[in-house]
N, C-alpha and C positions, 0 to 999 in steps of 0.2 A: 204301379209305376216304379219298381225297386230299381228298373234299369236309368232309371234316369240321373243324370247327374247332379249333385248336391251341394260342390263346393265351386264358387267362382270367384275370380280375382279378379277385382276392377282398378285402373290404372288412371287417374285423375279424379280430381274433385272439381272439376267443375258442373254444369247445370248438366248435361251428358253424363257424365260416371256418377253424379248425385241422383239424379232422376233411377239410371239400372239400380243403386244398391236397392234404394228406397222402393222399388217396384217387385225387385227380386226376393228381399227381404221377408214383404207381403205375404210373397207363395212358399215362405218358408223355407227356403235356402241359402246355405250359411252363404255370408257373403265377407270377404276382407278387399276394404278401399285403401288404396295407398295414392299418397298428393307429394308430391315432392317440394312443395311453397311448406315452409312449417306453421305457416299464419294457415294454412286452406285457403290463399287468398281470397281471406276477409274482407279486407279493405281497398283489393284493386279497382277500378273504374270508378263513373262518373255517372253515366244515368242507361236506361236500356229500355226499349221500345217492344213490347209484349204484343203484337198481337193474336186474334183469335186465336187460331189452332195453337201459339203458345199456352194461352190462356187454356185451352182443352185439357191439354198434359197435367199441368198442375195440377188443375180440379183432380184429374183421374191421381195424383200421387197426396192429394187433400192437403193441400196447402192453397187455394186459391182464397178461403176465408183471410188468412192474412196477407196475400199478396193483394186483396183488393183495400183492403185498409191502410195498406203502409204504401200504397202507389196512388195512381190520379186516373182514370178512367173517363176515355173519351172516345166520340163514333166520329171523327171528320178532321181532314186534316184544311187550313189556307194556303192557298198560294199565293203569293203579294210578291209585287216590283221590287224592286233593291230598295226603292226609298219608304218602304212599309205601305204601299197602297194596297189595298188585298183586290186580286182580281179575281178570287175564286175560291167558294168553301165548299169540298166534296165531301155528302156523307160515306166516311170508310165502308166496305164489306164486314159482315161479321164471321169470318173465316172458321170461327168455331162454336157457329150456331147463332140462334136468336136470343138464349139464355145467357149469353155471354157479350161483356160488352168487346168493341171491337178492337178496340187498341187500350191496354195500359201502359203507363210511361211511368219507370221507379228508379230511383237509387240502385245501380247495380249492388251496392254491398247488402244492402237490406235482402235484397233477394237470394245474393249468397248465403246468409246468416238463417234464412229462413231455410233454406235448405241445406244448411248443416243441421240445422237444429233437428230437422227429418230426417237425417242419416241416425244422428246421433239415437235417436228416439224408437229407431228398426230395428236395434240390435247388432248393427253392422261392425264386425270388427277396423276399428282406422287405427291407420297407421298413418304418421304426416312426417314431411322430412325425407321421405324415403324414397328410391326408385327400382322396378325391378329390371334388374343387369343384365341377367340370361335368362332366356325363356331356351328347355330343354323341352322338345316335344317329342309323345309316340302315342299309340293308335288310341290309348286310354288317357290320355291328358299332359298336362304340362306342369314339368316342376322349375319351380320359379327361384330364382335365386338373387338376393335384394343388396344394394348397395351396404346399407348399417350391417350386413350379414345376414345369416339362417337363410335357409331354404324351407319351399312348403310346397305340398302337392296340389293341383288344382284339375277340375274338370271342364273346365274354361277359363279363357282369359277374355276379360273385355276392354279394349287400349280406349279410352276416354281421355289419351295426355295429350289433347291439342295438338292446333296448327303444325307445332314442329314436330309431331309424335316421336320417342327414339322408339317405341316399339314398334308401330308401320314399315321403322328402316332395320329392326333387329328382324323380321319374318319378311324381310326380301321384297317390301315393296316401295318402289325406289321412286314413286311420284313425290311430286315435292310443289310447295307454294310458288307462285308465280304473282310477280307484282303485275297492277293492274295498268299503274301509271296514273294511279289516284292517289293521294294523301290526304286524311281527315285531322283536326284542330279538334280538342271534344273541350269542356269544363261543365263543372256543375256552376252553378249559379244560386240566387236568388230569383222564385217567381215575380216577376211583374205583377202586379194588379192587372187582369182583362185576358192575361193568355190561358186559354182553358183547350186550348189544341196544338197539336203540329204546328208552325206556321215553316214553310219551305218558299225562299227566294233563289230563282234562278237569274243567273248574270250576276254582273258587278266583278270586282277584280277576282269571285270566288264559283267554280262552277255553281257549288250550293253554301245556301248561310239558313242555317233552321234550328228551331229548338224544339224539346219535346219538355212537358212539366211532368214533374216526377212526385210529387205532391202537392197538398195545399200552398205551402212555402216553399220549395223548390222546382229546377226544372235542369235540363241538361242542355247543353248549344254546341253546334260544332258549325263548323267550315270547311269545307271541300275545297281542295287544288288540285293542281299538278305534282306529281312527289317529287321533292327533292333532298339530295343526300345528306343524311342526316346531319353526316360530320359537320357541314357546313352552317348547322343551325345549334350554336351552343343554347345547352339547356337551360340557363338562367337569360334567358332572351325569349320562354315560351310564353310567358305571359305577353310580353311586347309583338313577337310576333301576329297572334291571335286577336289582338287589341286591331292594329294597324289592317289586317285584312276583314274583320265584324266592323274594322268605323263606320264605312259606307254604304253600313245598311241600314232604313229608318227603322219606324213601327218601336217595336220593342228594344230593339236593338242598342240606341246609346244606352239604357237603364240596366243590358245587361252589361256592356263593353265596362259600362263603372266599375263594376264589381270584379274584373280580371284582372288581379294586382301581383299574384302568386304565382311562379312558375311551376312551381310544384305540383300544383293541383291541374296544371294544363299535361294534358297528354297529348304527343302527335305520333300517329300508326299510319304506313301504308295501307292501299288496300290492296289486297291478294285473293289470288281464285286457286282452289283445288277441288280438284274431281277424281276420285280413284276408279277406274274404269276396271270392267272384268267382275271382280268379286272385291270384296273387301274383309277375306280371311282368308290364312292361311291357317290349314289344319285346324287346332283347336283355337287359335287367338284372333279375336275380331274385333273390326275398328267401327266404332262410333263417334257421331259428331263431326267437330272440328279434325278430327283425325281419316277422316274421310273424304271431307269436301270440305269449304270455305267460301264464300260469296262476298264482293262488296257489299255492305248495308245499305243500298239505295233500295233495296226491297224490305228493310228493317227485319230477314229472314234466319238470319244465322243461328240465335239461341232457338228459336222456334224449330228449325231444318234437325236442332239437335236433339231436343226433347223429342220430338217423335222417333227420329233414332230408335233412344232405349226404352220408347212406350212399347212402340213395332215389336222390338227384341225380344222384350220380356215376355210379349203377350205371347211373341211364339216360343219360348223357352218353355215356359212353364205350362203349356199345353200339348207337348213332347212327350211321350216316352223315351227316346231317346234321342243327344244330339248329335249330330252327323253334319259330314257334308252336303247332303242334299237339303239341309235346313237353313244351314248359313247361306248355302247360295241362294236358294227360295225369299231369304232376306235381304241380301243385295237385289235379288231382281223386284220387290216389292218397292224397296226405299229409292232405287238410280230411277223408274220411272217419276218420281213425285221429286226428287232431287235436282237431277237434270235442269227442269226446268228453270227452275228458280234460281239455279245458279246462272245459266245465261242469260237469264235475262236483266241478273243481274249487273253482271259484267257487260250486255248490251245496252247498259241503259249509260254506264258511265262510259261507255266508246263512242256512245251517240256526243255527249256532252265532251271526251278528249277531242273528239275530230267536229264539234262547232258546227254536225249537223241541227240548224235548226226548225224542221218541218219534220224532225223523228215524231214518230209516231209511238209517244213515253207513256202516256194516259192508255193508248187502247195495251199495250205490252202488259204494262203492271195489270190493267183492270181482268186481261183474257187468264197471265197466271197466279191473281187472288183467287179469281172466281174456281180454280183447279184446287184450293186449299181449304173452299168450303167441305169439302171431301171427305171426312175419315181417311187418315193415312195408311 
């Protein structure tokens, strides 16, 4: 396999470009990560909702031993009224397998740190702080040339730099995020005593009001609206805002709303859809993850949609002799059938709730594209 290429450049650190180094590493390929956050945003987010086929990835890059000790592990999510009546507990799918449980809910930072610590542990050369400015391409690879300075030759590039990617827009492909007309409220919290699942309320002043626990003492909550412009919402009002639209929901809800004093620790994001149709490379640089497509989380899919990404990737890299265009396409047509999906229906699920259809048919949608993700990717 001398023809094969040896040196690749991956472009973000988050669970996407951590998941490639860490897999590429494995089959012995040098690999150098660059993050342009100089933390490796360590500390960004509030909680994240793992299911199966997330939960698969990991195992396969051997980090699931601690992602199940440092998160909460649970098979069914409640649905309850605004005023906490629960009218309904459905056992989840186990989307990656019967060995695996079906949904874990963690600390987003823990699970970053867990997978630094697995980059760090591969051999992987990082680089943090940094971005690469020009990608120079020809038939044998790309030399890459980085903001701090130097240039380095590479036989792939892999753009892992999120939603906004500037690499997507440096190789000429000009899709771009599109608001959904949804806006999420997230915070971490303290667990209640008794919440050991999902619990999801629809209505009340908030499309949805749900928490996921993220371990034994903690959990994560958000609220779903309507977006609105940001400007309008100054930052030191995110706690009050978040408070004011979680009051009117019972159950667990006043025990969390106490605890939301801080605006700092409230986050509010639109939600956005991308889909890159056609391929998702140009020449040697190809896009993974968030850099490819984006789904609202009413399917909880997005980290999950990403780790298989770079599972898919690697597994066909490194069983190549060599890489070409007929490999990266063969991988866009692999991932857009298994992606597609998930993203409309994700985005159909928060259109049914923008436009107050209420006899959508939400339950059989989600249940027909989990049952597609018991699959191998």
């Amino acid at each position: 396999m001398s023809s094969t290429p040896r040196r690749v450049l991956v472009a973000g650190g988050g669970a996407a470009g951590n998941a490639a180094t860490i897999l590429l590493r494995r089959a012995g390929i040098d690999v150098d990560l660059v993050e342009a956050k100089d933390d490796w945003n360590a500390t960004a987010g509030s909680g994240i909702t793992l299911q199966g086929n997330a939960l698969r990835v990991l195992r396969e890059l051997g980090v699931w031993e601690e992602v199940k000790a440092s998160g909460f592990p649970f098979g069914s999510v409640g649905i309850t009224a605004p005023d906490g009546t629960v009218l309904h507990v459905q056992r989840d799918l186990r989307t990656g397998g019967d060995d695996l449980p079906a949904t874990v809910g963690m600390q987003r930072p823990l699970l970053q740190q867990i997978l630094i610590d697995a980059v760090r542990a591969s051999g992987a050369t990082v680089r943090l702080g940094t971005t690469a400015t020009v990608l120079d391409q020809d038939a044998t690879g790309v030399s890459v040339r980085f903001g701090e300075g130097g240039e380095h030759r590479y036989d792939l590039v892999i753009a892992a730099d999120g939603l906004g990617s500037a690499t997507r827009a440096q190789i000429g492909i000009t899709d771009k995020p599109e608001p959904t007309g949804m806006a999420i409220w997230r915070v971490a919290a303290p667990r209640p005593v008794g919440v050991e699942h999902t619990d999801l309320a629809y209505g009340g002043p908030a499309f949805i009001a749900g928490y996921c626990p993220t371990s034994t003492t903690t959990l994560y909550a958000y609220v779903v609206e309507k977006n609105r412009d940001r400007s309008s919402i100054p930052t030191e009002s995110y706690a009050q805002e978040m408070v004011r639209l979680a009051s009117a929901y019972g159950g667990a809800w006043p025990e969390i709303t106490a605890t939301i004093t801080d605006p700092s620790k409230v986050n509010y994001t639109w939600f956005d859809r991308l889909l890159v149709e056609g391929s998702w490379h140009r020449g040697r640089v190809v896009l993974v993850g968030d850099a490819a497509h984006c789904c609202p989380p009413t399917m909880a899919q997005g980290a999950a949609l990403s780790l298989e990404d770079s599972w898919v990737l690697a597994q066909m890299l490194t069983a190549a002799d060599t890489w070409d265009e007929e490999l990266l396409q063969a991988y866009y047509e692999r991932r857009i059938a298994r992606v597609r999906p998930v993203v409309e229906a994700s985005v159909q699920i928060g259109r049914w709730q923008l436009d107050g259809v209420r006899d959508a048919d939400v339950p059989g949608l989600m249940a027909r594209t989990m049952t597609m993700l018991r699959e191998l990717p």
